[in-house]
C-alpha positions in Angstrom: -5.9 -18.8 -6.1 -5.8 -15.2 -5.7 -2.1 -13.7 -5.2 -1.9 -12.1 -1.8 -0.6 -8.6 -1.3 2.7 -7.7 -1.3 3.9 -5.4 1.7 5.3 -2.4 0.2 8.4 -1.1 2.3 10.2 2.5 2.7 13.6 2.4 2.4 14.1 6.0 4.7 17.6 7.7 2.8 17.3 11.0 3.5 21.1 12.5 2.8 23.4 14.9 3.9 25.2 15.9 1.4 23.5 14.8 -1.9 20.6 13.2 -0.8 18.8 10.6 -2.3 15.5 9.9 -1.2 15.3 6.2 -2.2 13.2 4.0 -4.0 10.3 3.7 -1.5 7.6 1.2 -2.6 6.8 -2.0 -5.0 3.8 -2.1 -7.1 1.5 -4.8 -6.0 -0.9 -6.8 -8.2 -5.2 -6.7 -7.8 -7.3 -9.5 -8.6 -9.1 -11.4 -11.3 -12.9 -11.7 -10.7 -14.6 -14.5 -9.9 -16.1 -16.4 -12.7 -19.8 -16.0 -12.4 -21.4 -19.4 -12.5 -25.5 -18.7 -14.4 -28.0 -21.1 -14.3 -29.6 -21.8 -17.6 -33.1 -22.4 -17.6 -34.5 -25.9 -19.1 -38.0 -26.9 -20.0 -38.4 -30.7 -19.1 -41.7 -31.6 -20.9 -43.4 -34.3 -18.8 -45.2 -37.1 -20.5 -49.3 -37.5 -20.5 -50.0 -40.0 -18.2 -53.0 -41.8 -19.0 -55.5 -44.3 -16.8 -56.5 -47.5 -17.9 -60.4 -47.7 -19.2 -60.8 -44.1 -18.6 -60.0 -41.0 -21.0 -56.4 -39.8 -21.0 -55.8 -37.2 -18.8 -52.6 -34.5 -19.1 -50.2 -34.3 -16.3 -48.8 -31.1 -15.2 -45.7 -29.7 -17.0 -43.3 -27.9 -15.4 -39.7 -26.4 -15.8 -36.6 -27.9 -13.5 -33.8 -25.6 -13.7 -30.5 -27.7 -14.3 -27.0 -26.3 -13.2 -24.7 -26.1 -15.6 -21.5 -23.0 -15.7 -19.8 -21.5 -18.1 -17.5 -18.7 -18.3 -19.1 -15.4 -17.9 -16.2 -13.0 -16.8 -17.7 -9.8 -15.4 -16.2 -6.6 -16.9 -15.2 -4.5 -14.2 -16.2 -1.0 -13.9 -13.9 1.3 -15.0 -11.4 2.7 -12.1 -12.4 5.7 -10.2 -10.8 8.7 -10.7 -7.4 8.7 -8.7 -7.1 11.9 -6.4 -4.1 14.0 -7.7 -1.5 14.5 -5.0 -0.8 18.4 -5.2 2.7 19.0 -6.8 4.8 22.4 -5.3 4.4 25.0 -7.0 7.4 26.5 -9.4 8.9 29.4 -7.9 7.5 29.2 -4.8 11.2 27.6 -3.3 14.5 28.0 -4.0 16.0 26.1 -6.9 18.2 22.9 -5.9 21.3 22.8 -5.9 22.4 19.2 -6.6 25.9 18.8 -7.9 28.0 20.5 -5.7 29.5 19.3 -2.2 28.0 20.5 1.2 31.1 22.5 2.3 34.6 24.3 1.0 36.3 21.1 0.8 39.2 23.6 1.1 38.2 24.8 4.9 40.5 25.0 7.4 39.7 26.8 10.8 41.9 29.6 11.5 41.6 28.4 15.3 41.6 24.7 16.4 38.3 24.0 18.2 39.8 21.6 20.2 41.3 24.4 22.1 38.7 27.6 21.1 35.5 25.9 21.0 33.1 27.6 18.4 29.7 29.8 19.5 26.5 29.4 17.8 22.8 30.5 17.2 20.0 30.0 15.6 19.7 32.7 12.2 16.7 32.3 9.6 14.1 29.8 11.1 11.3 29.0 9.0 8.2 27.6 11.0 7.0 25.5 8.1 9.2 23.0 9.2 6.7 22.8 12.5 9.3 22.7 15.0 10.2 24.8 18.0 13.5 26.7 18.3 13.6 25.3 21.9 13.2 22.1 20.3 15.7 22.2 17.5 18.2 24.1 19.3 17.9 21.0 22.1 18.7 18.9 18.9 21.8 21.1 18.1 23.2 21.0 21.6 23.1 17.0 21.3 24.5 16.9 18.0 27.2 19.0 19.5 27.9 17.0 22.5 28.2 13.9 19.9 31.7 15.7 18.9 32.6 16.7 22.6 32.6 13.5 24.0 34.6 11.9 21.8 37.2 14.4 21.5 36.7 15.2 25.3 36.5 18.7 25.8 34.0 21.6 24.6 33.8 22.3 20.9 30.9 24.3 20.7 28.7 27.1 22.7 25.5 28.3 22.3 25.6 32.2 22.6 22.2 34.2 21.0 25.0 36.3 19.9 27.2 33.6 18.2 29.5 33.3 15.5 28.0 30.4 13.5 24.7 31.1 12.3 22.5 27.8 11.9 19.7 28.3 9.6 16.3 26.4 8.9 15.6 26.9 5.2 12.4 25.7 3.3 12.4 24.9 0.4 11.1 22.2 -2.0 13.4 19.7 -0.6 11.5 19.9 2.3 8.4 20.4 1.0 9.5 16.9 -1.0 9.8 15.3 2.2 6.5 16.3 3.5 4.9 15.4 0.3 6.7 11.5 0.2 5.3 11.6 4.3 1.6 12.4 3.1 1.9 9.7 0.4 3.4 7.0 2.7 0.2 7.5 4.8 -2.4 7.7 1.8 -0.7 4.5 0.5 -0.7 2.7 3.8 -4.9 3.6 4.8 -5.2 2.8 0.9 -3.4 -1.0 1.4 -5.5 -1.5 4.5 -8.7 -0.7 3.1 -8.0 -3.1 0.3 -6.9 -5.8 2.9 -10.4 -5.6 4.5 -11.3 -6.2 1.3 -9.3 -9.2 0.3 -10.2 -10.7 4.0 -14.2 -10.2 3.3 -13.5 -12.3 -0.6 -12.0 -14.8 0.7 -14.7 -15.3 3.2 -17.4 -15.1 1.1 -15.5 -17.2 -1.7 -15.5 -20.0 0.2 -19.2 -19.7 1.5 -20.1 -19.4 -2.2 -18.0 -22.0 -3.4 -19.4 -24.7 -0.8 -22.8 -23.9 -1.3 -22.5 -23.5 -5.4 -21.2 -27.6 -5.2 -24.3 -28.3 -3.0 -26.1 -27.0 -5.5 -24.9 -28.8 -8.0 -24.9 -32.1 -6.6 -28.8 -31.9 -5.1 -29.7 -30.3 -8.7 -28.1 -33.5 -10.6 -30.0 -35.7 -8.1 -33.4 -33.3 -9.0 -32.6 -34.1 -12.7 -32.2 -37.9 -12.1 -35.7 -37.6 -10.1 -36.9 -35.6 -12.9 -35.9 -38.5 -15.4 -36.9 -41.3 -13.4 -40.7 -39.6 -13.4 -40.6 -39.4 -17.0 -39.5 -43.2 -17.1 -42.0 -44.3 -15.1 -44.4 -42.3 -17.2 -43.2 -44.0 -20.4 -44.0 -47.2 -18.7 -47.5 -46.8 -17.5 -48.3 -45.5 -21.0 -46.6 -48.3 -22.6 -49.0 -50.6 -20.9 -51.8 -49.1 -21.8 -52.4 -46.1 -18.8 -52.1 -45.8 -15.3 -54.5 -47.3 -12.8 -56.2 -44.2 -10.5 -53.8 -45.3 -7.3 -51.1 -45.4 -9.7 -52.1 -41.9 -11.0 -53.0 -40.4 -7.8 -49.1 -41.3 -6.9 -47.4 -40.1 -10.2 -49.6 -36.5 -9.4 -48.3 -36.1 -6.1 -44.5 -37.0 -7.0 -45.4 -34.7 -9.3 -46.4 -31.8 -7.4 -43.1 -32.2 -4.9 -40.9 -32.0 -7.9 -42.2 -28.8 -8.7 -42.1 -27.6 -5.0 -38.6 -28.9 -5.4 -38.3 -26.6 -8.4 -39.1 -23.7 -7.3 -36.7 -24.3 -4.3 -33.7 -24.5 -6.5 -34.9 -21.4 -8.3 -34.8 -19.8 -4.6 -31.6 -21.4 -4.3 -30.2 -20.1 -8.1 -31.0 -16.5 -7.3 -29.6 -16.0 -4.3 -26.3 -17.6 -5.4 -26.0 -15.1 -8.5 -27.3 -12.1 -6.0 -23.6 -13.1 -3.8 -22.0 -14.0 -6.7 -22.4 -10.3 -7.7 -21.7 -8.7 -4.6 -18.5 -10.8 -4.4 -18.0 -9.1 -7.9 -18.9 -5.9 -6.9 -15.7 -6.2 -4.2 -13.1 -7.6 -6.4 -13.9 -4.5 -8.9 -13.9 -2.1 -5.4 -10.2 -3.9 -4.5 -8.8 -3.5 -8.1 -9.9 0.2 -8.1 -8.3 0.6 -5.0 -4.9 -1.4 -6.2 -5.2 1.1 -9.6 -5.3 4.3 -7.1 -2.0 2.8 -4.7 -0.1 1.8 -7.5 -0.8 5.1 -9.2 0.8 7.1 -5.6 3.4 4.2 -5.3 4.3 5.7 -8.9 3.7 9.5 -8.0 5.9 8.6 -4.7 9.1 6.7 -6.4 9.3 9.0 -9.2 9.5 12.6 -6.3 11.5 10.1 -3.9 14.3 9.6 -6.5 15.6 13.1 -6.9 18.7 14.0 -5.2 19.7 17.1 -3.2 21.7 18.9 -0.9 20.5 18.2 2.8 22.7 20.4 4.4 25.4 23.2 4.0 28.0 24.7 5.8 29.9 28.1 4.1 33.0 28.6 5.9 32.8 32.6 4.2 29.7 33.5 6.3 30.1 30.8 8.5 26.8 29.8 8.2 25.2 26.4 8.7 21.6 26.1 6.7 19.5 23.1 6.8 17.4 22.5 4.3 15.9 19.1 5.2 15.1 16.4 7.3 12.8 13.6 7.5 12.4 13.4 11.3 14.6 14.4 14.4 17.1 11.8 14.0 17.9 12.3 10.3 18.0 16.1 11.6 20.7 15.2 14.1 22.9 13.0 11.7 22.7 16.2 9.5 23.7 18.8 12.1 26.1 16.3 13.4 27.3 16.2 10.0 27.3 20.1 9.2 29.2 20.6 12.8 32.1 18.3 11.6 32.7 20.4 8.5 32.7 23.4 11.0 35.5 21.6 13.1 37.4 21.4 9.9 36.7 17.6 8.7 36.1 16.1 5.5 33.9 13.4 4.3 34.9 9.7 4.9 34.7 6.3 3.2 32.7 4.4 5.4 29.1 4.9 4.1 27.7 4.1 7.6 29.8 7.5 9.2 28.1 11.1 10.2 30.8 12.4 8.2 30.5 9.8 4.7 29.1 12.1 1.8 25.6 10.6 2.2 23.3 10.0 5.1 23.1 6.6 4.4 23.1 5.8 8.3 20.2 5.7 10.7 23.0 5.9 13.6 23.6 9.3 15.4 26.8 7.2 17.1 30.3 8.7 15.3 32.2 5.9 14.0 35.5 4.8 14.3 36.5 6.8 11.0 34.7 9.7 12.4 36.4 10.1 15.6 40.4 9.4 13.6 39.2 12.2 11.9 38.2 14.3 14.6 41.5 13.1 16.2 43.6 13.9 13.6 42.3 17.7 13.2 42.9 18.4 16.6 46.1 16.9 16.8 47.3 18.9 13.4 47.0 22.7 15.4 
């Protein structure tokens, strides 16, 4: 029985601070080929058949071919050649930076703003990120409101002349992301593909395994037939020869076993022709298993690297983002990015905005992350 596929998952951790992009995908196992069942070829010699009184004459001889199987693995063809996934270029980005935190843990706003909310714009935008400024400013005004509500007043303004500067940075950790994204959709056409596949073998499996078993059991009756004939042969001649009734029968049980002969050879040929195209597929699906476990590789070993998602640096007071895997990752991280603006730290609780990784798929604040909201605007 052949193993069926195992559905490789992603495990989305794209993080804020030092971000891990997690382990993304399980290798999956291909298939064993179908042992090809040949039919060797036998030559039955029929006995002379002789008639009484008359000079022996020499029956027919013909060839019965007699199913028997053995093991005749195919080899399969070796795997084609895997398309390479283009790695970014060195140099092209800016070098990671992947030890330090996302902020001066130090910060401390000179001005509460609880009570002075904060203005902002958008600085460097890169469009490789292929998103609009409407767009990602619409994201920064909800990440924004996020804080307001739950502290209950205004925090934060947009002015094209403000004081925070937010920044879209590429760089390879987005480029990363993009990469991971074009695997994730080469790996899932690749599993479907190979699905089809698997669906189409086990199809034609059973087909070829019902009809190889019907083959077997007419051609052990043909081979009893076949024996029976040569008995009754043996017997006639015993006695001395075959009357001409008697022969004119043996002849023409004689001439159906060979029509019946050349039916199973009809029958033997086109079993090995599906017996190789069933072949043919399981080599096709273990290619394509080689060339999905080979970017399920490629994938886990670039989705394992950790880096900063975000920054904030109070001494330009500047907010740069630097990656995101889609919008909401990109407002857990602003969200994020504008708590460290307000003046709070990271907590404990690995679900929160403001825990040191964006573990969370929420863009709700938690109950840590409102205390601490709390407790910075209480502390002016």
């Amino acid at each position: 029985m052949l193993p069926p596929l195992s559905k490789a998952f992603i495990a989305a951790a794209l993080l804020t601070c030092t971000a891990y992009i997690a382990l993304m995908y399980s290798p999956f196992e291909g298939y064993a080929l179908f042992n090809r069942a040949e039919m060797d070829q036998t030559t039955l010699e029929v006995n002379k058949l002789t008639i009484k009184n008359e000079d022996a004459l020499a029956a027919s001889t013909t060839k019965a071919e007699k199913q028997t199987t053995k093991e005749d693995i195919i080899e399969a063809k070796p795997a084609a050649a895997v398309p390479k996934v283009t790695d970014n270029k060195k140099g092209v980005y800016e070098v990671l930076e992947t030890t330090h935190s996302d902020t001066d843990d130090s910060y401390r706003p000179v001005a509460s703003l609880c009570t002075t909310p904060m203005s902002y714009t958008i600085g460097t935008f890169d469009p490789r990120f292929n998103i609009s400024k409407e767009k990602f400013l619409g994201i920064a005004r909800e990440a924004a409101q996020m804080w307001e509500d739950a502290a209950g007043t205004s925090l934060f303004t947009y002015d094209p002349q403000g004081k925070l500067k937010i920044n879209l940075v590429y760089d390879e950790r987005q480029a990363t992301t993009v990469n991971l994204g074009y695997l994730a959709l080469e790996i899932e056409n690749s599993k479907q593909s190979a699905e089809s596949i698997r669906r189409g073998y086990e199809n034609e499996k059973v087909s070829y395994t019902n009809d190889s078993e019907a083959f077997n059991l007419d051609a052990k009756l043909f081979q009893e037939r076949y024996a029976a004939y040569n008995e009754k042969v043996k017997n006639y001649n015993d006695k001395g020869g075959a009357t001409q009734p008697e022969y004119d029968v043996m002849m023409k049980e004689l001439e159906q076993l060979k029509t019946d002969s050349a039916q199973f050879e009809t029958r033997r040929e086109d079993l090995l022709k599906r017996m190789e195209t069933i072949n043919a597929n399981v080599t096709k699906y273990n290619e394509l298993v080689a060339y999905i476990n080979t970017l399920i590789k490629k994938s886990n070993s670039i989705g394992s690297r950790t880096f900063t998602e975000g920054k904030f640096t109070p001494a330009i007071n500047a907010v740069d983002i630097y990656q995101y895997a889609d919008e909401v990752k990109l407002k857990r991280v602003l969200m994020h990015e504008f708590g460290h603006v307000i003046g709070i730290g990271h907590v404990k609780n690995v679900m929160s905005i403001m825990y040191s990784f964006n573990s969370g798929t929420s863009t709700r604040l938690s109950e840590e992350d409102i205390a601490a909201l709390k407790e910075i605007c209480a502390s002016y």
